[in-house]
LOTIBA-522914 format. One line per field, with one value per residue: residue in three letters; residue number from 0; x, y, z of N, C-alpha, C, O in turn. Coordinates in steps of 0.001 Angstrom, whole numbers, plus 500000, padded with zeros to 6 digits. Layout:
LOTIBA-522914
type <- ALA ...
seq <- NUM ...
n.X <- X ...
n.Y <- Y ...
n.Z <- Z ...
ca.X <- X ...
ca.Y <- Y ...
ca.Z <- Z ...
c.X <- X ...
c.Y <- Y ...
c.Z <- Z ...
o.X <- X ...
o.Y <- Y ...
o.Z <- Z ...
END
This chain:
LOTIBA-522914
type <- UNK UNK UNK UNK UNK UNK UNK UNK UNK UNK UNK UNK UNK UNK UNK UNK UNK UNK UNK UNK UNK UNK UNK UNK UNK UNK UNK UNK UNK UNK UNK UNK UNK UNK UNK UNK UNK UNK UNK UNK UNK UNK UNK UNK UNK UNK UNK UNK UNK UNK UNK UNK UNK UNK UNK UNK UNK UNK UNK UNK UNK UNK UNK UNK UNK UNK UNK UNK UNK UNK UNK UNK UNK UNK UNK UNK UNK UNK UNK UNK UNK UNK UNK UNK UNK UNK UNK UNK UNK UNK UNK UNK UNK UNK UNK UNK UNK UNK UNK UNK UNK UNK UNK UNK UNK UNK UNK UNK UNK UNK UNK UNK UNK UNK UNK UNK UNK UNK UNK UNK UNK UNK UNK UNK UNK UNK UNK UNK UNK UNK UNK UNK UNK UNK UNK UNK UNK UNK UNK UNK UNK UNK UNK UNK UNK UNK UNK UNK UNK UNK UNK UNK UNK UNK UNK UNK UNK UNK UNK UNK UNK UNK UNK UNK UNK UNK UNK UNK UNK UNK UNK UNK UNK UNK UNK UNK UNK UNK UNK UNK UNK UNK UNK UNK UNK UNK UNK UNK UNK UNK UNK UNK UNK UNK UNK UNK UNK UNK UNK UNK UNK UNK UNK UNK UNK UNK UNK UNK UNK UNK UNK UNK UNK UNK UNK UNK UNK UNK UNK UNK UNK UNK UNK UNK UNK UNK UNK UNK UNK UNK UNK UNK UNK UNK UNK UNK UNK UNK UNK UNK UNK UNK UNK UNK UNK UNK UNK UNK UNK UNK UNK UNK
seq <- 0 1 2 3 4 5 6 7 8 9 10 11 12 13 14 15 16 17 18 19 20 21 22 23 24 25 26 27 28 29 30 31 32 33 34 35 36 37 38 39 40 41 42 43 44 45 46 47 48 49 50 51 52 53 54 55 56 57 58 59 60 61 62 63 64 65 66 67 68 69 70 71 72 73 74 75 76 77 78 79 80 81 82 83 84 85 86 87 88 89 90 91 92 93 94 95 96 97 98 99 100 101 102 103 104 105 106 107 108 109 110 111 112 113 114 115 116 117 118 119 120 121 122 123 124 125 126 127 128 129 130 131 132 133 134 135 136 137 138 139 140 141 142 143 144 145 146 147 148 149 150 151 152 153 154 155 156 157 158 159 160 161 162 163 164 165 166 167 168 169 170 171 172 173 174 175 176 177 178 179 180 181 182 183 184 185 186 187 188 189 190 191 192 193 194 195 196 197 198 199 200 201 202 203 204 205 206 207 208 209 210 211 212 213 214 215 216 217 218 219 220 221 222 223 224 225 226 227 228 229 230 231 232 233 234 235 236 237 238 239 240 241 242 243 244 245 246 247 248 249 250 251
n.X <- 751506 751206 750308 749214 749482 746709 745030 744915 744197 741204 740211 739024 736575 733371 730978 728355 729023 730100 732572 732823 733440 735901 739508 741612 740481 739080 741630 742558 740339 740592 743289 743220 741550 743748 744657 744239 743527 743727 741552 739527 739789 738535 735936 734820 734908 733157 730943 730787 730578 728051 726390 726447 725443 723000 721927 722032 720085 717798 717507 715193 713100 713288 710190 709400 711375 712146 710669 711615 714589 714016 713006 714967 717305 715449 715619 718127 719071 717646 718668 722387 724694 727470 727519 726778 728273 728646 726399 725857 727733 727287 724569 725595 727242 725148 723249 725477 725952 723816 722956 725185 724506 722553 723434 725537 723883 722835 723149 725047 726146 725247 727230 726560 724449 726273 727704 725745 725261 728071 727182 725280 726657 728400 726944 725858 727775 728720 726498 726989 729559 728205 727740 728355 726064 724856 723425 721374 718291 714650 712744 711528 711345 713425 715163 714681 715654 717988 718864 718568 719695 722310 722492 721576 718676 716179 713869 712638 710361 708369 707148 704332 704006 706452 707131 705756 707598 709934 712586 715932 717769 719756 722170 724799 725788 728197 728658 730686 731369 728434 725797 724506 721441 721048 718973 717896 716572 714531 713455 712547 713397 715695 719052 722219 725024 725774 724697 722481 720529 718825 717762 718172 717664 718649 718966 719266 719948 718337 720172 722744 723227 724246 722409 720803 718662 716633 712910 710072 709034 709415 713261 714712 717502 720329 723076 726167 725706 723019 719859 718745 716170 715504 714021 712532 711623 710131 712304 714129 716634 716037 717184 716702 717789 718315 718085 717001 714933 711895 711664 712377 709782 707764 707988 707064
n.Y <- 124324 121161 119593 116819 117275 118569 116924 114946 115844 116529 113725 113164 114632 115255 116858 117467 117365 118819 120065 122021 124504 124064 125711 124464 122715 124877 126210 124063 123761 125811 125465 124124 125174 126369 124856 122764 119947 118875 120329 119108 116488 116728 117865 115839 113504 115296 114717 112140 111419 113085 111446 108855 109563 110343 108266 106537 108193 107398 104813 102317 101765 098676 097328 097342 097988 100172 099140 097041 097450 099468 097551 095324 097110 097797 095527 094921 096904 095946 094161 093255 094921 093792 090864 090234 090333 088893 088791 091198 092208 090335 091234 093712 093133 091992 093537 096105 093857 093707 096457 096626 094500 096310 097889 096945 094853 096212 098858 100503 103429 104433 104910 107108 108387 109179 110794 112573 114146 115167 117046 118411 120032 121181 123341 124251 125482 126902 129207 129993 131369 134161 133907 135557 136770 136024 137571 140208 141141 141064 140231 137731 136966 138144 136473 133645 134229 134909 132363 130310 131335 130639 127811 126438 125470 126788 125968 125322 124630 125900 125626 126604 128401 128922 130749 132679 134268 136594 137087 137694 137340 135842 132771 131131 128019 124735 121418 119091 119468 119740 122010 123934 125389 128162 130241 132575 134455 136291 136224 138568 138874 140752 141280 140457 142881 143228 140997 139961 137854 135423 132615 130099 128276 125166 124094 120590 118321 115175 112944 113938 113283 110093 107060 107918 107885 109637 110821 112193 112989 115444 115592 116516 118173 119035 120969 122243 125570 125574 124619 122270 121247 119013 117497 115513 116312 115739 114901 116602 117383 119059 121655 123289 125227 126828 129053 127827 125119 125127 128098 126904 125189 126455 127755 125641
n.Z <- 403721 401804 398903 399499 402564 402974 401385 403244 405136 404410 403927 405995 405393 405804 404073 405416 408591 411444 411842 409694 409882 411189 411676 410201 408493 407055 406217 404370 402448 400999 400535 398034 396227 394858 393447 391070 390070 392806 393483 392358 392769 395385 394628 393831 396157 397853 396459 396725 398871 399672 398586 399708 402255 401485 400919 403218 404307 402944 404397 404868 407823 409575 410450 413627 415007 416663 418730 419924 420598 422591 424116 424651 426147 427942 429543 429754 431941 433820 434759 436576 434857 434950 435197 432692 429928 427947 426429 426335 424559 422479 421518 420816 418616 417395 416149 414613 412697 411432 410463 409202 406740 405717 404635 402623 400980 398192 398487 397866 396612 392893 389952 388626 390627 392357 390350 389663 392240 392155 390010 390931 392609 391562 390389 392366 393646 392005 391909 395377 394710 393673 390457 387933 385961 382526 380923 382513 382800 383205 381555 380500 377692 376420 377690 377476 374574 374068 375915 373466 371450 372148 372112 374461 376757 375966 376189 378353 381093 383676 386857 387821 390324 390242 388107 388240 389580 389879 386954 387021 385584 382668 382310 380211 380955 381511 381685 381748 379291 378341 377910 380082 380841 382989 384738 386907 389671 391772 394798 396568 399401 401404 400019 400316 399957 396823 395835 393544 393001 394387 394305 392056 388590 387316 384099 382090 379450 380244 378894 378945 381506 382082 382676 384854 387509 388516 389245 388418 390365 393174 394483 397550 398513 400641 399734 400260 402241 401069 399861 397732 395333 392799 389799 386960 383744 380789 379271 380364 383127 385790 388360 391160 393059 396359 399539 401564 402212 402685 400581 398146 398077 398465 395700 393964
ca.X <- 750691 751274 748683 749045 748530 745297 744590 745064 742635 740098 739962 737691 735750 731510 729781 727492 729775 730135 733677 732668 733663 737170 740059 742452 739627 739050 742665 742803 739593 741226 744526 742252 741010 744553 745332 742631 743942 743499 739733 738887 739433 737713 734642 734414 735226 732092 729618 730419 730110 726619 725390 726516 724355 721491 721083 721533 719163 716598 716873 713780 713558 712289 708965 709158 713192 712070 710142 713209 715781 713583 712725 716086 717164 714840 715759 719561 719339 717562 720136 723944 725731 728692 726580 726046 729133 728875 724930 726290 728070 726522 723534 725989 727445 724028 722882 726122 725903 722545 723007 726044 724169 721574 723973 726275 723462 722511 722843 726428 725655 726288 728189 725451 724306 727990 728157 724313 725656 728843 727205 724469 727442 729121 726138 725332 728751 728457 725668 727291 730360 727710 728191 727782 725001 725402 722418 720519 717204 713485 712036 711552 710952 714874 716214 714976 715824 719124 719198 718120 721321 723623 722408 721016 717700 715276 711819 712447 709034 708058 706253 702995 704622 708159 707177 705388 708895 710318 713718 716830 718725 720075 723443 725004 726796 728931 728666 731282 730808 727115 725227 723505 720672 720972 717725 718282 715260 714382 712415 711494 713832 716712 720545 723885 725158 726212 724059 721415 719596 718620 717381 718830 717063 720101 718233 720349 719053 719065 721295 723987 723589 723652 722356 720276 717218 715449 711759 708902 708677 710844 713788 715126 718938 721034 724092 726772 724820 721758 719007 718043 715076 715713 713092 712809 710387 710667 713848 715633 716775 716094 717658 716362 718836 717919 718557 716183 713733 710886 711442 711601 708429 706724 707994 707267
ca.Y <- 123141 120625 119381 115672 117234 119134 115945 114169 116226 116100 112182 112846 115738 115359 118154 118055 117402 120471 120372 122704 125545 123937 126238 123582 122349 125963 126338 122838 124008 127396 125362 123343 126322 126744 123701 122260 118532 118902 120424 118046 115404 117423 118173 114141 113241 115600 114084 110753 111640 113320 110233 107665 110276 110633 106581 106050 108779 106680 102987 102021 101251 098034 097306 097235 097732 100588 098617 095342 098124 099593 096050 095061 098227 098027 093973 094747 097778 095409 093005 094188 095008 092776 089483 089777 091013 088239 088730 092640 092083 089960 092321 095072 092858 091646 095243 095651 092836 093802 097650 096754 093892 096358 099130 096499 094747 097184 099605 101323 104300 104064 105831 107682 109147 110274 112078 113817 114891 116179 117930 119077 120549 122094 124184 125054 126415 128713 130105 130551 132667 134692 133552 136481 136360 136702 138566 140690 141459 140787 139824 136269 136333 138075 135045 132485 134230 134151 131150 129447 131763 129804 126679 126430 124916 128101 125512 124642 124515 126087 125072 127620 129181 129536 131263 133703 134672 137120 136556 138474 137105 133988 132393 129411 127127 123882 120128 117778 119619 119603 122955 124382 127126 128843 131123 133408 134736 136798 135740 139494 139265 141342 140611 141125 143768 142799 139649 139903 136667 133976 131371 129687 127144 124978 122696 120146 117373 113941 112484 114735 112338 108744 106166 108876 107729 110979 110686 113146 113268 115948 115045 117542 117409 119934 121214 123294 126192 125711 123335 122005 120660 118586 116837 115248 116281 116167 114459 117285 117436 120396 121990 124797 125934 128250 129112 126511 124120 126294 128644 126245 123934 127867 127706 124158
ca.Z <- 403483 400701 398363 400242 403665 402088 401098 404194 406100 403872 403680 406566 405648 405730 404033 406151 409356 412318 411402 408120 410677 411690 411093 409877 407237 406290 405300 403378 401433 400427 399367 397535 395382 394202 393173 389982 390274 394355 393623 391794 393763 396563 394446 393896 396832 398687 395716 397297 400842 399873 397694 400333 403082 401213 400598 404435 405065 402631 404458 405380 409571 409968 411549 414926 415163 417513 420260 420112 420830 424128 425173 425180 426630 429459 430139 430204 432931 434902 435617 436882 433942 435307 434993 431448 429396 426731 426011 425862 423771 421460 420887 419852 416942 415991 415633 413943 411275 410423 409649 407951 405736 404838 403606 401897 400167 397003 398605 397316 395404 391719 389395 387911 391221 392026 389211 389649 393056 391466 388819 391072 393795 391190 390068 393945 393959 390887 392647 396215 394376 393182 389479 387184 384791 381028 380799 383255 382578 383587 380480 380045 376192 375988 378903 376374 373156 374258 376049 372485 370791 372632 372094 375950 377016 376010 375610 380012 381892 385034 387656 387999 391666 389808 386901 388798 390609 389133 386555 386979 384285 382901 382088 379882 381954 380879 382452 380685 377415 377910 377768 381158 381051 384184 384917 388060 390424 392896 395799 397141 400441 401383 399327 400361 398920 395357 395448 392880 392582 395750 393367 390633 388288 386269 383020 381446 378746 380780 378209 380030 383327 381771 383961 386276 388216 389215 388344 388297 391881 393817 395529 398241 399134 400906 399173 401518 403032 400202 399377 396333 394579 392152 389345 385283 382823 379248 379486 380708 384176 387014 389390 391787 394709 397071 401024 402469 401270 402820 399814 397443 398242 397995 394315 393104
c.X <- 750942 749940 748466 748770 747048 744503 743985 743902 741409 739479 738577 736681 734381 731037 728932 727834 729817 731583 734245 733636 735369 737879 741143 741709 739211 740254 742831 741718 740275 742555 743806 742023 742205 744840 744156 742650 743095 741988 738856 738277 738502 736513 733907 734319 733679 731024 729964 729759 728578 725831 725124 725629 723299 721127 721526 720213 717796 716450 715963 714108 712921 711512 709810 710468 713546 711519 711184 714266 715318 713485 713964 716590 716503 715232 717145 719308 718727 717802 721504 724243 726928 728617 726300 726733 729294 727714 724902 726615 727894 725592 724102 726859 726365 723412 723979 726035 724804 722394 724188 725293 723288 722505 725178 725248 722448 722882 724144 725678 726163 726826 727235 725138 725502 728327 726671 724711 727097 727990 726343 725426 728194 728103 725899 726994 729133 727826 726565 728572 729725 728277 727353 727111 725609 724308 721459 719309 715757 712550 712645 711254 712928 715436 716388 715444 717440 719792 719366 719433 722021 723504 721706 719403 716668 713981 712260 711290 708729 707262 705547 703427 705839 707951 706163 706608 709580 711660 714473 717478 718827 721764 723938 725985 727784 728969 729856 730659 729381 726338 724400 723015 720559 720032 717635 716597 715779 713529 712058 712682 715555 717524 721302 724074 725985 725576 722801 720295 719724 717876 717411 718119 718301 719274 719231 719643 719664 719876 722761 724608 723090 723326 721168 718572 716437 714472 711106 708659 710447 711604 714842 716700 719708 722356 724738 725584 723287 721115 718657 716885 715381 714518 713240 711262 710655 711597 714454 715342 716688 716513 717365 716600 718557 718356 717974 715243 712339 710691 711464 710167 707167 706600 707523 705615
c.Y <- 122613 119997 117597 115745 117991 118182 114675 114555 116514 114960 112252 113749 115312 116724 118391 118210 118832 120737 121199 124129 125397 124618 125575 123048 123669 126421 125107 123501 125076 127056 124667 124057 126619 125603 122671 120732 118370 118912 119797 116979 115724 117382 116532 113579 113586 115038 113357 110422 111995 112259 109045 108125 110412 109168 106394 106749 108175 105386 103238 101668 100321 097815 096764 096997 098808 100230 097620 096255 098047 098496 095341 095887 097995 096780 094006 095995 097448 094815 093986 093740 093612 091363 089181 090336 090118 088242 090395 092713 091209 090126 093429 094409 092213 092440 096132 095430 093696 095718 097672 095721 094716 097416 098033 095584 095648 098072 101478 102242 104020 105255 107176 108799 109925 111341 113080 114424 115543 117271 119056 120460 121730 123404 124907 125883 127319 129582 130646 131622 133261 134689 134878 136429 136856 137390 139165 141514 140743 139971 138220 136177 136804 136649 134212 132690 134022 133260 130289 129968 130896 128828 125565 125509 125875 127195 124578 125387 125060 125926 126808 128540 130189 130496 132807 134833 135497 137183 137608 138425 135553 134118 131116 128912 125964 122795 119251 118127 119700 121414 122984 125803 127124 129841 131808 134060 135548 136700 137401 139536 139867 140648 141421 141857 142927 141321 140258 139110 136076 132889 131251 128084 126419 123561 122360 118625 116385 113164 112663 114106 111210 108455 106729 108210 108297 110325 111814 113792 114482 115575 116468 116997 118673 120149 122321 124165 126000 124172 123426 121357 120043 117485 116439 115635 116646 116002 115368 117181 118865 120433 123111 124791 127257 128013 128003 126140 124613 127170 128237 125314 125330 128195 126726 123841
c.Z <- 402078 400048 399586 401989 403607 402268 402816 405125 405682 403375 404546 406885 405047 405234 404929 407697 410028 411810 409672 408669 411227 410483 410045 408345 406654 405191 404030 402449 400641 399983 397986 395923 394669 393260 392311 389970 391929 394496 393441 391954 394719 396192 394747 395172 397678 397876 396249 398422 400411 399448 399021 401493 402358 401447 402129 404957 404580 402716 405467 407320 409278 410748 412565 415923 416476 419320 420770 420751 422483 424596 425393 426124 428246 429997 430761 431628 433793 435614 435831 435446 433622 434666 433287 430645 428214 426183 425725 424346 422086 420929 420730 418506 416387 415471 414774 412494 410884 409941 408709 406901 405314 403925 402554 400580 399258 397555 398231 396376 394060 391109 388767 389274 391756 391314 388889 390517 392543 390567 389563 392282 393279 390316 391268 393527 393086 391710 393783 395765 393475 391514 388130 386025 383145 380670 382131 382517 383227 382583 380157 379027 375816 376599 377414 375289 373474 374764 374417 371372 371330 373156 373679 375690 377499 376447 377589 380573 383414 385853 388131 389177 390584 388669 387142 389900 390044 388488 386895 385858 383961 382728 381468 380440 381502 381925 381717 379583 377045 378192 378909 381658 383074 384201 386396 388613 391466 393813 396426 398619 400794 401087 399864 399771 397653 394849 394968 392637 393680 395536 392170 390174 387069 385267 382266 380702 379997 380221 378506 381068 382961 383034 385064 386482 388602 388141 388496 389449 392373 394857 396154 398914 399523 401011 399795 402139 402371 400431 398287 396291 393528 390959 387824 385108 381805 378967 379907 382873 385008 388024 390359 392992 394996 398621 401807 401885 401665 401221 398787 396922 397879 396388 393068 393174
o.X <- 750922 748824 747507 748193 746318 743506 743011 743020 740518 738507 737486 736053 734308 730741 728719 727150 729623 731704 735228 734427 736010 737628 741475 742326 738924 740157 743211 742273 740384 743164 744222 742270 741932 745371 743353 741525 742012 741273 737744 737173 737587 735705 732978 733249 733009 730011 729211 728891 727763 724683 724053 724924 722389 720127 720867 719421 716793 715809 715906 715193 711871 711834 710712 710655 714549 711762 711486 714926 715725 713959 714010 716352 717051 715216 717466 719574 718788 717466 721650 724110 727147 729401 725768 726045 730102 727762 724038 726002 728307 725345 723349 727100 726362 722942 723415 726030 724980 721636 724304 725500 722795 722293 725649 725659 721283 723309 724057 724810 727260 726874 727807 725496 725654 728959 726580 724786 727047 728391 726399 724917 728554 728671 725739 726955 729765 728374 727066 728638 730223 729223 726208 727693 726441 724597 720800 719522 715989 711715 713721 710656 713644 716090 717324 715794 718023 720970 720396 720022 722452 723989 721494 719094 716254 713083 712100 711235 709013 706174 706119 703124 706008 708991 705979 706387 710206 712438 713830 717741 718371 722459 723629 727096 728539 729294 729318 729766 728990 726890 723507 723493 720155 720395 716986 715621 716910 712510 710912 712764 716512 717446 721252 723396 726777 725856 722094 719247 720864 717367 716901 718008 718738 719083 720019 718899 720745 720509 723688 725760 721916 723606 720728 717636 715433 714642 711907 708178 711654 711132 715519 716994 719743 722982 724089 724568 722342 721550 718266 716534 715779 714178 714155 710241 711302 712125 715659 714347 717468 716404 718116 715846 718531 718901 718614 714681 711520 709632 710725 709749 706098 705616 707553 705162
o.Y <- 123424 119936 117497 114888 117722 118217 113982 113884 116753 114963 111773 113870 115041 117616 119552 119039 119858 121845 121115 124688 126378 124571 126252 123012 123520 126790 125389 123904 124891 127833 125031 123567 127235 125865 121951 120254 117802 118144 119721 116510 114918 116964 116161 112973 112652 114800 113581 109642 111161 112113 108504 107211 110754 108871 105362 106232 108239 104675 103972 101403 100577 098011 095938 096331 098709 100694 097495 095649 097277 098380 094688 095437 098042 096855 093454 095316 098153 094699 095128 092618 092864 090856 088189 091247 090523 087576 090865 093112 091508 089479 094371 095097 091846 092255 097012 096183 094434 096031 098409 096215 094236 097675 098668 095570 095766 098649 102703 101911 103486 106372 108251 109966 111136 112378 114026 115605 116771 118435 120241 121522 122755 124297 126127 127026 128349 130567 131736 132676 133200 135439 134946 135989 137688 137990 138300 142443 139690 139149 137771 135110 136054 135862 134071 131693 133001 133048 129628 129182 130159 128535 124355 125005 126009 127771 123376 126616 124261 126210 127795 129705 131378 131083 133722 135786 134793 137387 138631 139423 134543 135116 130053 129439 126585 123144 118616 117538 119732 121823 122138 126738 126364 130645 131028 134044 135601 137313 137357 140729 139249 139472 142647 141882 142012 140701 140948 139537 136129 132241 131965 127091 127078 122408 123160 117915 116489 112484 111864 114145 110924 109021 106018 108161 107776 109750 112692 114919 114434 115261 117213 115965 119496 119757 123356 123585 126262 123117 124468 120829 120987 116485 117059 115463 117671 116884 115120 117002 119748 119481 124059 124442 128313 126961 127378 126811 124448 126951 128831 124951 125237 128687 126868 122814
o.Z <- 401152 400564 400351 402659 404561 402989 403115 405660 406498 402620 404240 407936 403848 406029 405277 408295 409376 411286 408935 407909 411603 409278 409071 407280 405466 404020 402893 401426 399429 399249 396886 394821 393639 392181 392904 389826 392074 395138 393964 391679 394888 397020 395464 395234 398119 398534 397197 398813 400805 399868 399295 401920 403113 402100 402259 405745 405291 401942 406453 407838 408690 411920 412426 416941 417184 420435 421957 421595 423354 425726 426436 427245 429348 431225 431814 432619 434801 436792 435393 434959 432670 433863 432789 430184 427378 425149 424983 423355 420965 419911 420481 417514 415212 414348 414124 411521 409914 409023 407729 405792 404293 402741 401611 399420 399640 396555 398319 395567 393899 391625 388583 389117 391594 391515 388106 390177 392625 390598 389233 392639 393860 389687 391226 393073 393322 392205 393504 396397 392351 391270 387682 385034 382783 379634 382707 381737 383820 382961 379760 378896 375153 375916 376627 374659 373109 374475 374286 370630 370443 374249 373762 374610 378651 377061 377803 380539 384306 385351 388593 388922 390315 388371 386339 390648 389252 389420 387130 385188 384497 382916 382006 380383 380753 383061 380810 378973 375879 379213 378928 382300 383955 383343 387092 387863 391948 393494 396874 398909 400328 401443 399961 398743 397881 393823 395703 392152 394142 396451 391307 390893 386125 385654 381760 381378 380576 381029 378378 381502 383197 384090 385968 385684 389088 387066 388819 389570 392138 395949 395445 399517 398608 401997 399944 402523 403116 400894 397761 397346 392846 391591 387281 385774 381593 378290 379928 383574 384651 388797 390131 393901 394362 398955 402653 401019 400761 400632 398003 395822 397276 395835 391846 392668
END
């Protein structure tokens, strides 16, 4: 396999797509991994796909777009088919036009969220190759003292659940040159062997992610096998990936 057929079959790869499981897209990911130019593109490539899926998954339905469908619906299967192939057809390009005018007006992701779902994809995937901590310990007064040695984001806030969870360790991370405290957890339920932690919290100043629109409110998005949580406070940005959004919403 060359990097351009790699390439080729991952033009039409969906993260979230059943085809995560195809053998053909298993091998392209795994040339992928050799090749840092190739990954690159790849990593970018799945932040787009997830940005451009999340903003379809948040257009609004319009009122009453569900009863117009059935009432058409029930009008056409009451006449022959045959009889009516230009009135067919002209209620599948006006349904059509109008989901493409709503995703073409504003609704392109921008550059800003592109690059939150990159940054946030490439933190999930520290985690899933179990990303080895630079400190193990329990004690949350060592985490932060050496988060705050190495210039990290020791003074990050926990939400009253999370801070009752118990730490494993932490780790300093790197965004585009920007500094990311990594804070590791243990939720209490059986690990793989050699997996230590099953929730990871990643704080990064918002200055890090010009442009970024997260607010106060949490937004839930699911990153390869994980889910995240995602929220701002205090200008810095949060991140808390775990197995399913069940065990986060228990933390938050």
């Amino acid at each position: 396999m060359t990097p351009q057929d790699a390439k080729q079959l991952l033009l039409t790869f969906r993260p979230w797509a059943k085809d995560l499981h195809d053998p053909e897209v298993i091998a392209a990911r795994a040339f992928c991994r050799q090749d840092a130019e190739l990954s690159q593109w790849f990593e970018h490539h799945c932040a787009l796909q997830n940005a451009i899926h999340a903003r379809f998954n948040q257009l609004p339905v319009p009122e009453g777009l569900k009863e117009q469908i059935l009432s058409e619906y029930k009008s056409q299967v009451e006449m022959k088919w045959w009889r009516q192939p230009v009135r067919l057809a002209a209620a599948a390009l006006a349904i059509l036009l109008a989901v493409g005018s709503i995703w073409l007006i504003g609704q392109r992701p921008s550059q800003a969220e592109v690059n939150f779902a990159s940054y946030r994809s490439r933190m999930v995937r520290m985690a899933l190759r179990t990303y080895g901590m630079d400190l193990e310990t329990n004690d949350v007064a060592q985490i932060r003292a050496y988060l705050a040695r190495n210039a990290a984001h020791a003074d990050y806030a926990l939400p009253k659940n999370l801070a009752q969870t118990p730490s494993v360790g932490c780790g300093v991370l790197n965004w585009q040159g920007n500094p990311v405290a990594m804070v590791c957890f243990r939720t209490g339920r059986p690990l793989a062997p050699g997996t230590k932690s099953d929730l990871f919290l990643f704080v990064i100043d918002r200055k890090s992610l010009p442009g970024l629109r997260l607010t106060n409110t949490t937004e839930f998005a699911a990153v390869n096998k994980w889910v995240t949580a995602s929220w701002l406070a205090d200008e810095k940005v949060y991140i808390l990936a775990g197995l399913d959004e069940a065990t986060l919403r228990l933390r938050l």
